[in-house]
N, C-alpha and C positions, 0 to 999 in steps of 0.2 A: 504494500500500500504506500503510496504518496499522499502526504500533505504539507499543507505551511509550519511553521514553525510557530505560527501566532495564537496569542492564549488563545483564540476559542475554539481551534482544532487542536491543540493540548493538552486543555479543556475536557474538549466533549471524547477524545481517544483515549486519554491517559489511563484509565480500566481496563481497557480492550487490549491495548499496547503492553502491557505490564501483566498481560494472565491474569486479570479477578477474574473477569466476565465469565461466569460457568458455561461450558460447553461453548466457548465462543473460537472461531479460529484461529489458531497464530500466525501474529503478525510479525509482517519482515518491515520494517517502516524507512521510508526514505521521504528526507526531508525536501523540500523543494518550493519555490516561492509560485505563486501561479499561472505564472506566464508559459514558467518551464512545464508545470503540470498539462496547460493547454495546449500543449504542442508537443507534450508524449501521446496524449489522447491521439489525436490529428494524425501525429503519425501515427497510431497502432489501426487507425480506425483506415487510413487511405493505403495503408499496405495489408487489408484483412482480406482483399481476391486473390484470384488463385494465381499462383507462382510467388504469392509472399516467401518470405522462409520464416520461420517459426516466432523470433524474437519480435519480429515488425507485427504476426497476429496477436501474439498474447501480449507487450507491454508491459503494464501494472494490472494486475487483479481488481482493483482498485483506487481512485483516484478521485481528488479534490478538484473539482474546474471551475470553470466561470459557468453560469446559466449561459451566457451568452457563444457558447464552443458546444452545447447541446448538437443545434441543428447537421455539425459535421462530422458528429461521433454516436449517436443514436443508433445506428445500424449494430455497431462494433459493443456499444457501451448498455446498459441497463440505466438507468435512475434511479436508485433508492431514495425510498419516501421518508426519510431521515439523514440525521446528520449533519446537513448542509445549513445553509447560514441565509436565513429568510428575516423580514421583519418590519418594522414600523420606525420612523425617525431615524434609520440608521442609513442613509445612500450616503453616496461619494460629496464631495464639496467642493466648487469652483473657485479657488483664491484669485488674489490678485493683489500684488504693492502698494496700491492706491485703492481706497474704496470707490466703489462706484462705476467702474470703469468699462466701460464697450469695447467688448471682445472682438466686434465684425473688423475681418481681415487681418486679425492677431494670430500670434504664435503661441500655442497651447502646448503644456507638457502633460502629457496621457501615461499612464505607464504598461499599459500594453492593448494595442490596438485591437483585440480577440476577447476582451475585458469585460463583463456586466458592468462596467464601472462606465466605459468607454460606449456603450451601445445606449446604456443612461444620458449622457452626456450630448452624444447626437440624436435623441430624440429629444432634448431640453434646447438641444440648441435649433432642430428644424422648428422649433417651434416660436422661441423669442429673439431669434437669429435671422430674420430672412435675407440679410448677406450675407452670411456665413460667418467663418472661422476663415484666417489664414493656412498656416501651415501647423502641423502636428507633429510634436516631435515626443515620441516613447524616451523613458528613462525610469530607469528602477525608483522602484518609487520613492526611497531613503532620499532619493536627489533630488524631486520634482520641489519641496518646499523650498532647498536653499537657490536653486534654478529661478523661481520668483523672486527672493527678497534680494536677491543678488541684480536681477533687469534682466537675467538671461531670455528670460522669457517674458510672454504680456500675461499668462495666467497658467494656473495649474490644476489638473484633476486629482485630489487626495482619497484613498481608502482607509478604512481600518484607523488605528490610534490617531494620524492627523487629526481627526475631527475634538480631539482633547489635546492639543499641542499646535496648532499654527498658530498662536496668539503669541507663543515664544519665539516666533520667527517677525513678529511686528507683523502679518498677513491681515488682508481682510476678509474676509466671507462673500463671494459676488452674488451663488445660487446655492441652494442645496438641490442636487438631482433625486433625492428620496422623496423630498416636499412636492416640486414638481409632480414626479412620477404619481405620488399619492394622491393630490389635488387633482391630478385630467384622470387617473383609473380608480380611487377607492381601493386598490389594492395594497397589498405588502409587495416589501419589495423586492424580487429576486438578486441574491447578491452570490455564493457559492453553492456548488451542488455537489452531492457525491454518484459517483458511478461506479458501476461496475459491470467485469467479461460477459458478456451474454452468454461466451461460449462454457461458463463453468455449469449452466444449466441452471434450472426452474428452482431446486433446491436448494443449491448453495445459493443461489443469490436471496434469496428468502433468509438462510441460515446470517448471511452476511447482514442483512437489515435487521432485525433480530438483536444480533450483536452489536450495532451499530445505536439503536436505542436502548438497549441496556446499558452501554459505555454512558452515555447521556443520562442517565437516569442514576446511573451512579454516583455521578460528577455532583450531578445537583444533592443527592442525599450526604453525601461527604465532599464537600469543598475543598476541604484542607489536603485532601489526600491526593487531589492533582496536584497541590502548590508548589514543589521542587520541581517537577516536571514543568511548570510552564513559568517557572522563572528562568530555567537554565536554557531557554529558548529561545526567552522574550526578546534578544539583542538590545539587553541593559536597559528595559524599559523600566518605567518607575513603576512599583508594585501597584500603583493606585493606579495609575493607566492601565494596568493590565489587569484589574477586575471591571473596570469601566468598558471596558474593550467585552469583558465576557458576560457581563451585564447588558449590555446592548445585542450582541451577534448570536448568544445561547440563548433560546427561547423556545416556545410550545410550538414553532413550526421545527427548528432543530429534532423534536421528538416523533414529529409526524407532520408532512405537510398540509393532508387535510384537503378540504375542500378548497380553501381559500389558497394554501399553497400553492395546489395546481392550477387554481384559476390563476394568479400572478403569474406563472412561469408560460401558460400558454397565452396572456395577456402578451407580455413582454416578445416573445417571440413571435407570435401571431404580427404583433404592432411593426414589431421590425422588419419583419420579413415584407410589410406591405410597402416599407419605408426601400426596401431593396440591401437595406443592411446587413440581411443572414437569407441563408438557403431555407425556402414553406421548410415543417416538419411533415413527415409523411402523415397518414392517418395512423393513430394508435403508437408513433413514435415516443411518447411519456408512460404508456402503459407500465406497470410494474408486474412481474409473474405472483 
């Protein structure tokens, strides 16, 4: 399995990862930030016909991706209906050095184009944007804040802890893409997903979701017992950012998406796909066995 390093997949695995979870599978766990995660999918998912060789079908067993890498891995990948990182108040956040400031035909720092962060962003932007954005320029996202208060750029797209930290960089707040998102759908907001091999079969992947809410439900009944694990992760984050971070992204969709989960994720993808941002999903492509 692949995921981030970030408290709320620390979080919500560190039972599962560590052997409590009874009868749950063992994990091999590789860290990885999600850009990289979205383009192991990609690949395992556009080398899985015939004359692959073996490593390009199978990849990870499992994996953390964007919602928004769905539509090119669906074939190859399953959905599990937990796990993943769903919710309310929590989207990406538009900065910028100056308040105020009109983006049309600016230079934006994304940190990866394949991103729910990013497919947020250009539906926030086709909509209060109708000249557009300049140019986009990806950069891991540890660089997108200093990238703005530096001038490198005219504005930046943030995930995850940002949203309790650009004030220490002097940033201002331009949009939040969750608020947007929320206001035109009523939905929650699709932000991470988990997947998994379709080729392990009906069973295992049922066994893996299973395990994957249990991990979560342990998490919440003992707190304290993820805490060495998602400190020694957090790349020196302050411990109060990193319950803020899991207080926000660990939530009742994490344990099951639900009706409303699914409605967001085919909202999202449905929206984009008309927008010409991602490939339709088939019919039944969210399905879970």
């Amino acid at each position: 399995m692949a995921y981030s390093p970030c408290p709320n997949d620390t979080f919500v695995f560190d039972a599962w990862a560590h052997g409590r979870v009874p009868g749950a599978p063992e994990l091999d766990v590789t860290f990885a930030d999600i850009d990289i995660t979205n383009g192991i999918a990609e690949a395992a998912a556009s080398g899985a016909g015939e004359g692959a060789d073996d490593s390009a079908r199978a990849g990870f067993d499992v994996l953390k991706v964007s919602y928004a890498v769905l539509p090119y891995v669906l074939d190859e990948y399953a959905l599990l209906p937990c796990g993943g990182a769903l919710g309310r108040g929590c989207g990406p956040l538009v900065l910028t050095r100056e308040a105020g400031v009109d983006l049309t035909g600016g230079t934006v720092a994304v940190p990866s184009e394949k991103s729910t962060a990013y497919l947020l962003f250009r539906l926030w932007a086709a909509d209060v944007l109708p000249g557009g954005v300049g140019e986009i320029v990806v950069l891991p996202f540890d660089q997108i804040m200093p990238a703005v208060r530096d001038g490198k750029v005219d504005g930046g797209l943030v995930i995850h802890e940002a949203r309790f930290t650009y004030q220490n960089y002097g940033l201002h707040k331009l949009a939040d893409m969750g608020e947007h998102w929320e206001a035109t759908t009523g939905l929650p907001i699709p932000l991470g997903a988990i997947i998994a091999r379709r080729g392990l079969g009906e069973g295992a992947l049922r066994g893996l979701a299973d395990a994957a809410r249990a991990s979560v439900r342990m998490a919440w009944d003992d707190p304290e017992a993820s805490r060495g694990y998602v400190l020694e992760h957090a790349q020196e984050m302050d411990p109060a950012v990193a319950d803020q971070h899991i207080g926000l992204y660990v939530n009742e969709f994490t344990a099951d998406l639900g009706e409303a989960g699914y409605a967001a994720v085919r909202g999202l993808l449905t929206r984009a796909a008309a927008e010409g941002l991602v490939p339709a999903l088939r019919p039944g492509a969210l399905e879970f066995p």
